[in-house]
N, CA, C and O atoms as a CHARMM CRD file, in Angstrom:
* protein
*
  276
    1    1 UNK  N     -1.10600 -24.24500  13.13600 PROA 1      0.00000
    2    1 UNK  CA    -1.32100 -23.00600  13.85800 PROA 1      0.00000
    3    1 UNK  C     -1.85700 -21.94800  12.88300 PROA 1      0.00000
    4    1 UNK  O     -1.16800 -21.71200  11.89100 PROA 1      0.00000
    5    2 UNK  N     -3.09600 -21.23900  13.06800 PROA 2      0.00000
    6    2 UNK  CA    -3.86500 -20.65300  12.34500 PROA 2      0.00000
    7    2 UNK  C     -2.96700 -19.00500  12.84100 PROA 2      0.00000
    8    2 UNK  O     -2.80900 -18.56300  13.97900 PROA 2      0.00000
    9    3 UNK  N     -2.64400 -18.57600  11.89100 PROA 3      0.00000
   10    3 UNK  CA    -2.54300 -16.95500  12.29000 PROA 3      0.00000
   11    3 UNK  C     -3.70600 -16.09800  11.60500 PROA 3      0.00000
   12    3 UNK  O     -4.49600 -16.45500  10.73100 PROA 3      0.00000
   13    4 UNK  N     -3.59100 -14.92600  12.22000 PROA 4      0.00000
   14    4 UNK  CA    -5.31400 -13.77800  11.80900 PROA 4      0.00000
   15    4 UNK  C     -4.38100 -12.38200  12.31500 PROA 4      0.00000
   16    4 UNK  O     -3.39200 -12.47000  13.04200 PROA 4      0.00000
   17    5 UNK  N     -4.69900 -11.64000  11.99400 PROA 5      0.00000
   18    5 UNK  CA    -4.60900 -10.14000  11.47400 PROA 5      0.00000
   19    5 UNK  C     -5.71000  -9.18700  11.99400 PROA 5      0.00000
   20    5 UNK  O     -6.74500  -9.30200  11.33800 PROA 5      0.00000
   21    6 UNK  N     -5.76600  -8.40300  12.85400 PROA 6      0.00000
   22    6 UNK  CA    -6.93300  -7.60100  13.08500 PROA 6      0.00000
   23    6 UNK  C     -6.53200  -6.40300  12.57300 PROA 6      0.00000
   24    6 UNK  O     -5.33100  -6.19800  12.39200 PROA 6      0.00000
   25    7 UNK  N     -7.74100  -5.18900  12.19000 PROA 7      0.00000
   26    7 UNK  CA    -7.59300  -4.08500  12.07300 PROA 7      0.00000
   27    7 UNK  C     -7.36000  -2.97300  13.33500 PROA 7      0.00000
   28    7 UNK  O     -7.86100  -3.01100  14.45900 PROA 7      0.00000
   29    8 UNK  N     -6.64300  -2.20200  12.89500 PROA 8      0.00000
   30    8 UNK  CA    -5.76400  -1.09900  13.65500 PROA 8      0.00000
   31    8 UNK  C     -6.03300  -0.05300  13.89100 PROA 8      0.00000
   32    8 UNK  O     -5.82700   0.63600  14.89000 PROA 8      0.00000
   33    9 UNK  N     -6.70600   0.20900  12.61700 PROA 9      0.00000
   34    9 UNK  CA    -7.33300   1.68100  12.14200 PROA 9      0.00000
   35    9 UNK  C     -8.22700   1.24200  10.94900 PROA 9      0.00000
   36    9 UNK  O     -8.25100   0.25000  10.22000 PROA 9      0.00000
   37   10 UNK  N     -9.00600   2.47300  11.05800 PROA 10     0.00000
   38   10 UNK  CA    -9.33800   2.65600   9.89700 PROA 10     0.00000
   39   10 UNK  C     -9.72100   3.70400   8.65700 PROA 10     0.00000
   40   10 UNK  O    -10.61300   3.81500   7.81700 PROA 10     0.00000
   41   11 UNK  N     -8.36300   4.48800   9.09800 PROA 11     0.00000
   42   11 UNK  CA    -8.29900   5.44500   7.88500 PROA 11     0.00000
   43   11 UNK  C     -7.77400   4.62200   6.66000 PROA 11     0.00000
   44   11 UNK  O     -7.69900   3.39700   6.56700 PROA 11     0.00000
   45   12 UNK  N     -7.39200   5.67700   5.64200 PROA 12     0.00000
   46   12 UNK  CA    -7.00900   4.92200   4.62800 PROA 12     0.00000
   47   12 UNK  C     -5.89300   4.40400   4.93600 PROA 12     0.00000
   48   12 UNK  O     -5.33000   4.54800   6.02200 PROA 12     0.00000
   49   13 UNK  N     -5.37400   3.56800   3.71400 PROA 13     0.00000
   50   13 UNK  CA    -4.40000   2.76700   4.00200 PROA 13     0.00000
   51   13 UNK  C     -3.71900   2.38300   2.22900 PROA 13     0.00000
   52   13 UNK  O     -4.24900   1.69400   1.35800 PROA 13     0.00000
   53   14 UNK  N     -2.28500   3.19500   2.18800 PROA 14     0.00000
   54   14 UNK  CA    -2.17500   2.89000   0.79300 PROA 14     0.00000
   55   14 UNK  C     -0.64900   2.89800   0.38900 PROA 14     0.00000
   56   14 UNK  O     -0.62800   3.33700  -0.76100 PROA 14     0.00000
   57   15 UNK  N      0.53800   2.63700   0.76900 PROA 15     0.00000
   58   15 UNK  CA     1.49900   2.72800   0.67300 PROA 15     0.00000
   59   15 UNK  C      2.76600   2.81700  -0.80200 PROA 15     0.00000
   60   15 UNK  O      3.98000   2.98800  -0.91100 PROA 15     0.00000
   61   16 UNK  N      1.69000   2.60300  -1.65100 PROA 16     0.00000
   62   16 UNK  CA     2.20800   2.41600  -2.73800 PROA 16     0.00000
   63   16 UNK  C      1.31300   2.96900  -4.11700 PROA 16     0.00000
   64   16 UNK  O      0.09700   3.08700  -3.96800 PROA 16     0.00000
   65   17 UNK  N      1.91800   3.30200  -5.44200 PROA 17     0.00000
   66   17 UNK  CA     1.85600   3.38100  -6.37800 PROA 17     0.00000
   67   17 UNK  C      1.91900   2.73300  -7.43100 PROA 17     0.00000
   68   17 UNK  O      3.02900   2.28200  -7.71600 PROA 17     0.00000
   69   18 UNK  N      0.85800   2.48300  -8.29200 PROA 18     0.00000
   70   18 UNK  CA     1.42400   1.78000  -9.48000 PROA 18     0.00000
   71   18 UNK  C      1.21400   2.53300 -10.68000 PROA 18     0.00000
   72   18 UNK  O      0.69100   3.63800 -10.82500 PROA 18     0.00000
   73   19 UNK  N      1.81800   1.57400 -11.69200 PROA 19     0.00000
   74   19 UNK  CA     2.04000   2.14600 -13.11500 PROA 19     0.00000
   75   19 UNK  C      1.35600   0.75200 -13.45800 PROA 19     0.00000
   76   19 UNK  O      1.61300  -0.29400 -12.86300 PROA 19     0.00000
   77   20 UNK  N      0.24800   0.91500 -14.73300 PROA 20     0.00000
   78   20 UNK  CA     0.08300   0.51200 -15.37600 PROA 20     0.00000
   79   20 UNK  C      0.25300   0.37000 -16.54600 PROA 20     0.00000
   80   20 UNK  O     -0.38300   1.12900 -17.27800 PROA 20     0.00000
   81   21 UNK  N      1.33500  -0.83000 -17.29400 PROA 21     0.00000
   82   21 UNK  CA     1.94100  -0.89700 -18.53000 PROA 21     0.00000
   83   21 UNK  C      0.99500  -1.37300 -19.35900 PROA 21     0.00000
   84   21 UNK  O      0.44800  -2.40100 -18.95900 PROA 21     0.00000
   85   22 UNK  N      0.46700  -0.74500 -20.86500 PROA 22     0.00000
   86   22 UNK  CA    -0.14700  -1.34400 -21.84800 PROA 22     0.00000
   87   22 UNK  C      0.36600  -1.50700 -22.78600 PROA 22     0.00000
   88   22 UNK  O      1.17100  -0.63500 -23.11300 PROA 22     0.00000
   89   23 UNK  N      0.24700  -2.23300 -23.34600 PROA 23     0.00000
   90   23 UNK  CA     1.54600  -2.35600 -24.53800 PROA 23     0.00000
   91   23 UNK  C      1.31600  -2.07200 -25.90500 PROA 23     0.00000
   92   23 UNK  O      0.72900  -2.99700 -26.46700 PROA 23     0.00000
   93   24 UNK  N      1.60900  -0.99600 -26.71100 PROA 24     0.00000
   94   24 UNK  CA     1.76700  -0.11800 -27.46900 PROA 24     0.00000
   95   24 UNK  C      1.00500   0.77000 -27.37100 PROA 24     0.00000
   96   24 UNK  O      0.67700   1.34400 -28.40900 PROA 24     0.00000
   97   25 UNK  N      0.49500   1.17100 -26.20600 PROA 25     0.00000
   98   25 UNK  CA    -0.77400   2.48100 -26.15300 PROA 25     0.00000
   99   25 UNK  C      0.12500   3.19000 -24.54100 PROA 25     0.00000
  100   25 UNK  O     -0.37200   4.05200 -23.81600 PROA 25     0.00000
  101   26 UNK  N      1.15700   2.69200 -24.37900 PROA 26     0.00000
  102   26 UNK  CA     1.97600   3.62700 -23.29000 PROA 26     0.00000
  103   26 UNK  C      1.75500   2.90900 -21.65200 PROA 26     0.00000
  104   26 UNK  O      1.55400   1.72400 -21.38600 PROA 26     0.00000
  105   27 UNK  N      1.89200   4.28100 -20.55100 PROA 27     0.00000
  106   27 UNK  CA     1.54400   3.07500 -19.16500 PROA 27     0.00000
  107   27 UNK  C      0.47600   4.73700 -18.22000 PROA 27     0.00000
  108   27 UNK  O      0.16900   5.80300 -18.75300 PROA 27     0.00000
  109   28 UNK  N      0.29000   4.43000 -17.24300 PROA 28     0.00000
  110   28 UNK  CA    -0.68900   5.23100 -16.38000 PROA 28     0.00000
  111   28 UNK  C      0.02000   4.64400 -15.31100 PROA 28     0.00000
  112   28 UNK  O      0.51600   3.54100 -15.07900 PROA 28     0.00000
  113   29 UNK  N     -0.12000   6.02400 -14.57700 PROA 29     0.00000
  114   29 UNK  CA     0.15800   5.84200 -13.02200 PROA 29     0.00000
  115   29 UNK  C     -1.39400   5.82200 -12.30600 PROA 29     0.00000
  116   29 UNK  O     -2.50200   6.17200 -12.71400 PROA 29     0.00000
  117   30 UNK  N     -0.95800   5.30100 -11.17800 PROA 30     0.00000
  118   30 UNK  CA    -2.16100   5.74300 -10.62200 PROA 30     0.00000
  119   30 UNK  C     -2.47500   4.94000  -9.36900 PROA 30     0.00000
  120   30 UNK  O     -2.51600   3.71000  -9.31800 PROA 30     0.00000
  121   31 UNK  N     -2.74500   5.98700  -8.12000 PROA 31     0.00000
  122   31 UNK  CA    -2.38700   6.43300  -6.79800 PROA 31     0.00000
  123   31 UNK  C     -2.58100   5.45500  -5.98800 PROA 31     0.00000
  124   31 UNK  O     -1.72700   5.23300  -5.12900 PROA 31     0.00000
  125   32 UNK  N     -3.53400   4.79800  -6.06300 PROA 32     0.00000
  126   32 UNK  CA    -4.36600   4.31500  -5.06600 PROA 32     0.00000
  127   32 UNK  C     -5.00800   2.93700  -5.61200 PROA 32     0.00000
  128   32 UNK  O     -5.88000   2.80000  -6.47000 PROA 32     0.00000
  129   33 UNK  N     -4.17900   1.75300  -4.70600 PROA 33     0.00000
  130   33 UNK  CA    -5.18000   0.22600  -5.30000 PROA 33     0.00000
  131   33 UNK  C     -6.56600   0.37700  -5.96600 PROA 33     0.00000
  132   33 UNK  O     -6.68800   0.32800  -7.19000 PROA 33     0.00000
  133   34 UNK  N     -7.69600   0.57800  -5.05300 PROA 34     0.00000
  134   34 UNK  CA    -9.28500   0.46800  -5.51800 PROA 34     0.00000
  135   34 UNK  C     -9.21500   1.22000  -7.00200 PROA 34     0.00000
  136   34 UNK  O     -9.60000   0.73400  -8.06500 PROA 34     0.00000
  137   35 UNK  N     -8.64800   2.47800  -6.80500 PROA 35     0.00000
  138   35 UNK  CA    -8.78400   2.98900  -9.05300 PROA 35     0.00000
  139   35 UNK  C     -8.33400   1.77300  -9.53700 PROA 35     0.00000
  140   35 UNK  O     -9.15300   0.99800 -10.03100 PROA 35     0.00000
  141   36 UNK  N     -6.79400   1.39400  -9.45200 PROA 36     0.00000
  142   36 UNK  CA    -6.05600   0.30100 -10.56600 PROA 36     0.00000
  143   36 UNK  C     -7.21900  -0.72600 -10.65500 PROA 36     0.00000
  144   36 UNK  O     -7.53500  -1.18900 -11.75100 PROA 36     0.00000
  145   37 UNK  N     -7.97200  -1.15100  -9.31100 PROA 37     0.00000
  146   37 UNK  CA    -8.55800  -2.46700  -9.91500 PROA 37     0.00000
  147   37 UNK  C    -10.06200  -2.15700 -10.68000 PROA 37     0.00000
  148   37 UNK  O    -10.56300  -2.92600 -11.50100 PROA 37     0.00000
  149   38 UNK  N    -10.62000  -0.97100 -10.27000 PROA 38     0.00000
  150   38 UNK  CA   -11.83900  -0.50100 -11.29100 PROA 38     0.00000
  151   38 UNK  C    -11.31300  -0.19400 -12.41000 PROA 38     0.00000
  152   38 UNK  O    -12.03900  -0.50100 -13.35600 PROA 38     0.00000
  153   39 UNK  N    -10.13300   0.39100 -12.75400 PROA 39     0.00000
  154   39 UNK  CA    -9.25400   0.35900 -14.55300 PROA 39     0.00000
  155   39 UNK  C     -9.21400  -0.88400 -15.01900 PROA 39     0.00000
  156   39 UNK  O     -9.55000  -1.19900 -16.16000 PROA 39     0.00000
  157   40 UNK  N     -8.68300  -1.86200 -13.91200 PROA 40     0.00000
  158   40 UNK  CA    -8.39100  -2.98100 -14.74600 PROA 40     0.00000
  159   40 UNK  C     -9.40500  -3.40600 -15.08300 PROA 40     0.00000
  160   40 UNK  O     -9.55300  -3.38500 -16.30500 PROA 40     0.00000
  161   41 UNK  N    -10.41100  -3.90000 -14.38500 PROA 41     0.00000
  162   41 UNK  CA   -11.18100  -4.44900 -14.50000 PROA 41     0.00000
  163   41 UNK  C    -12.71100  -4.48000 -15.08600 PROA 41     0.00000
  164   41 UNK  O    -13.58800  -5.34200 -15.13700 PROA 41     0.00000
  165   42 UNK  N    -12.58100  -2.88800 -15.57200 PROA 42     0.00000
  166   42 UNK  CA   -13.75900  -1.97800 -16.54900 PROA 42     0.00000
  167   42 UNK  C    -12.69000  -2.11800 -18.25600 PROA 42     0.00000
  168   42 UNK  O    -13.14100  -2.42500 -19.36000 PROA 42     0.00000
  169   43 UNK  N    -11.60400  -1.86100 -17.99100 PROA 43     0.00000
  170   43 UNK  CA   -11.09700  -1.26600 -19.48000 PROA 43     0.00000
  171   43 UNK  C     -9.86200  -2.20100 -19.56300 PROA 43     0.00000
  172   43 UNK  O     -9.70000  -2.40800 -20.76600 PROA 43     0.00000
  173   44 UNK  N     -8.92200  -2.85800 -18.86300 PROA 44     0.00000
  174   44 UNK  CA    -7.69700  -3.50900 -19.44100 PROA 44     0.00000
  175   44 UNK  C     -7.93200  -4.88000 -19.27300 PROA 44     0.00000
  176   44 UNK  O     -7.22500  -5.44700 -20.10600 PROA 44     0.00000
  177   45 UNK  N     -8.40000  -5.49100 -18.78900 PROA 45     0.00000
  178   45 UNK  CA    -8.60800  -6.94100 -18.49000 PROA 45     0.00000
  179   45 UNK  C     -8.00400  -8.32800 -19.31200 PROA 45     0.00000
  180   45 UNK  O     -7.36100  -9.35800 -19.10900 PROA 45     0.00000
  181   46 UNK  N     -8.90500  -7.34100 -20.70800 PROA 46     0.00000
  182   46 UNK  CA    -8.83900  -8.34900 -21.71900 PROA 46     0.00000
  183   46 UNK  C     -8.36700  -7.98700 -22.60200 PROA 46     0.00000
  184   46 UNK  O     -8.96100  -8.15200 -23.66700 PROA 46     0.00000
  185   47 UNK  N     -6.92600  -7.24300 -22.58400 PROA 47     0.00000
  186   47 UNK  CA    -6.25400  -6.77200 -22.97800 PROA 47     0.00000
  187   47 UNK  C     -4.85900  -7.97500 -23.31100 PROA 47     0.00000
  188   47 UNK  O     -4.85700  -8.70900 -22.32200 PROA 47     0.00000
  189   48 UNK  N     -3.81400  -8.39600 -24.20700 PROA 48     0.00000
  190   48 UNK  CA    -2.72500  -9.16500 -24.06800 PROA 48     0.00000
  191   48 UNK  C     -1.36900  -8.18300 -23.50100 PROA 48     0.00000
  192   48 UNK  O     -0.92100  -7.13000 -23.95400 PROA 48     0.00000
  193   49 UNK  N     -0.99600  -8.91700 -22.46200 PROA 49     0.00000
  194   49 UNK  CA     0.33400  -8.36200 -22.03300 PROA 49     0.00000
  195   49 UNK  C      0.56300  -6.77000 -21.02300 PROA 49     0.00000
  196   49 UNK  O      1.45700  -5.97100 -20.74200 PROA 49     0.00000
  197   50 UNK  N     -0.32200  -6.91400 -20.86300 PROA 50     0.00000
  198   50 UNK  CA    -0.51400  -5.58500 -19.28900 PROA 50     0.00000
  199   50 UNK  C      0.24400  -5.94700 -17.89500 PROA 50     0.00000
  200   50 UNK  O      0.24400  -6.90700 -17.12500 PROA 50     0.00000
  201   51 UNK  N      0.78800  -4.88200 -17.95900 PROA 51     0.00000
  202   51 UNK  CA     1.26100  -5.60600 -16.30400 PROA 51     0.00000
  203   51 UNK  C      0.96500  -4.46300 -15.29400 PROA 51     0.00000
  204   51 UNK  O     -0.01700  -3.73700 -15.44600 PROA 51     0.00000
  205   52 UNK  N      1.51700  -4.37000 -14.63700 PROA 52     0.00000
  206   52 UNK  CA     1.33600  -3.30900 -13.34300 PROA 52     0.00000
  207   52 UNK  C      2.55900  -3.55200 -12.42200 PROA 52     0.00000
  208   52 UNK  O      2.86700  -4.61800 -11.88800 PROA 52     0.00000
  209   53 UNK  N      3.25500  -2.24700 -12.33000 PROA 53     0.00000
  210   53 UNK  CA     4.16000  -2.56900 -11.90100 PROA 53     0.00000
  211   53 UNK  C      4.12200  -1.59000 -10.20300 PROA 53     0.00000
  212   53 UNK  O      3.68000  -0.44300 -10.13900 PROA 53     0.00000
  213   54 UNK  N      4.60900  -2.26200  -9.13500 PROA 54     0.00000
  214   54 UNK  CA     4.18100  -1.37200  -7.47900 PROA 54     0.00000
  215   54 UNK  C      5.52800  -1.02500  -6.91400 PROA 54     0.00000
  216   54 UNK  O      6.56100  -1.58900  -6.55300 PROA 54     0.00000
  217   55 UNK  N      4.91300   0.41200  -7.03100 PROA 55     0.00000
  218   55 UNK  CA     6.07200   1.07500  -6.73100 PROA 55     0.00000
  219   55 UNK  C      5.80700   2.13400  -5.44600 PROA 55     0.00000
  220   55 UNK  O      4.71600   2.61300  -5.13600 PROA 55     0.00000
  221   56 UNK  N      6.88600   2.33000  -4.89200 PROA 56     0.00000
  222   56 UNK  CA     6.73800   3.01700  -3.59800 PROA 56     0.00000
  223   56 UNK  C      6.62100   4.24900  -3.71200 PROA 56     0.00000
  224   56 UNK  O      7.29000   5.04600  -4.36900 PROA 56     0.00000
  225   57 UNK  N      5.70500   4.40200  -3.01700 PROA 57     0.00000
  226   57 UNK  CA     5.53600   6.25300  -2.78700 PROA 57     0.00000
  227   57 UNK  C      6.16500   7.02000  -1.90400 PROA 57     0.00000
  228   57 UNK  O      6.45600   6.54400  -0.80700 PROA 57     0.00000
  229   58 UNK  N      6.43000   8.11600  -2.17200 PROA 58     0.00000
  230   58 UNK  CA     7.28700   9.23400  -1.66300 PROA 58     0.00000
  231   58 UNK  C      6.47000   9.49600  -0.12400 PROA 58     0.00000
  232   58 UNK  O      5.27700   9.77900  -0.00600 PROA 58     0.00000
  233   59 UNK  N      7.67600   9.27800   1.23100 PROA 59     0.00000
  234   59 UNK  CA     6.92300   9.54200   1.63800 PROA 59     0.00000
  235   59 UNK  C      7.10200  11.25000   2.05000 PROA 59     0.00000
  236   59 UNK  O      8.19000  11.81900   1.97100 PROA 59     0.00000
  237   60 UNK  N      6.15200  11.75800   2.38300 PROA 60     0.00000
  238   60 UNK  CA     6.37600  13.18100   2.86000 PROA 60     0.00000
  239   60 UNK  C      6.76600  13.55200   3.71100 PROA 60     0.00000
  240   60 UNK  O      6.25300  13.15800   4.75800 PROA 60     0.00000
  241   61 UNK  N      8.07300  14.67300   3.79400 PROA 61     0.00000
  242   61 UNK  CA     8.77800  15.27100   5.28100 PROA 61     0.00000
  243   61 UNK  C      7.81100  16.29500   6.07800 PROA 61     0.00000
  244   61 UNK  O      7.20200  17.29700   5.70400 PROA 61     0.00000
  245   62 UNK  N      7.88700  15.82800   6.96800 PROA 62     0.00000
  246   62 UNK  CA     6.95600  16.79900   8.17900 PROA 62     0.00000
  247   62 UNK  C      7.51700  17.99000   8.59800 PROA 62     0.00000
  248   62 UNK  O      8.43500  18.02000   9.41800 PROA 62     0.00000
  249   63 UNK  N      7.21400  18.60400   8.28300 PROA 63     0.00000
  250   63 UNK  CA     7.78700  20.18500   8.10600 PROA 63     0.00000
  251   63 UNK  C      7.80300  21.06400   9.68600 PROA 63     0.00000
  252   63 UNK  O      6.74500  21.65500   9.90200 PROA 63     0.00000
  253   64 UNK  N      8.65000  21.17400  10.55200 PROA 64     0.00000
  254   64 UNK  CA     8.12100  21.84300  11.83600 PROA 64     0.00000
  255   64 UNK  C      9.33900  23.21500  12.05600 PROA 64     0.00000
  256   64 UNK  O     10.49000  23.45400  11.69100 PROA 64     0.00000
  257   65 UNK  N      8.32800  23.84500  12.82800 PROA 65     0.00000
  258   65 UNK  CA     9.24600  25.40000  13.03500 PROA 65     0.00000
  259   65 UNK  C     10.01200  24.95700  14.02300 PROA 65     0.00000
  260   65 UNK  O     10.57400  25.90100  14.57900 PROA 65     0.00000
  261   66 UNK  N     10.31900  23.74700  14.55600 PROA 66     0.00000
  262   66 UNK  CA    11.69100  23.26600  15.53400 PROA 66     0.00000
  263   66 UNK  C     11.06200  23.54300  16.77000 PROA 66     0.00000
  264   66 UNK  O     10.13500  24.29700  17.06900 PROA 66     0.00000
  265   67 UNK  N     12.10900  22.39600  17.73700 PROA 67     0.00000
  266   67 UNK  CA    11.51900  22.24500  18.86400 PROA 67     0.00000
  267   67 UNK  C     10.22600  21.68400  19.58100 PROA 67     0.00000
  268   67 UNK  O      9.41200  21.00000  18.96000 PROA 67     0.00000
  269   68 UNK  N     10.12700  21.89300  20.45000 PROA 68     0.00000
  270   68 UNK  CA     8.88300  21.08000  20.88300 PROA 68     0.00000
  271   68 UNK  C      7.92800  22.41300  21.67800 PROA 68     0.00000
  272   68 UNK  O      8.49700  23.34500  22.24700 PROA 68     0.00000
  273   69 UNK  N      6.68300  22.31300  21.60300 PROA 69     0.00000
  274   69 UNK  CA     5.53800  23.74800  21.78200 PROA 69     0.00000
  275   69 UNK  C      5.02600  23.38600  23.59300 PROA 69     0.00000
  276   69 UNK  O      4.22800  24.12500  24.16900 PROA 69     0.00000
């Protein structure tokens, strides 16, 4: 049994954060999948011992003057 996935939307879509660990030059955060993989893949690649670690992002409280309008 084949399963498939359609799209929903198409705004962005990004639920998470990562940190990128380099090892002895420190780590970078950074927001959004498509950057991490143009970093990795322009400047850390070929690097020994990098990891990336995915971490959840904050999500934001929706702020309302109460009640319903």
């Amino acid at each position: 049994m084949s399963k498939h996935f359609t799209q929903t939307s198409d705004g962005l879509y990004d639920r998470h954060i990562y940190r990128l660990n380099i090892p002895n030059q420190g780590s970078l955060v950074i927001e959004d999948y498509e950057t991490l993989r143009r970093v990795w893949f322009e400047r850390i690649r070929n690097y020994t011992g990098c990891t990336v670690e995915i971490l959840d992002s904050k999500q934001k409280k929706k702020t309302t003057n109460g009640g319903f309008k």
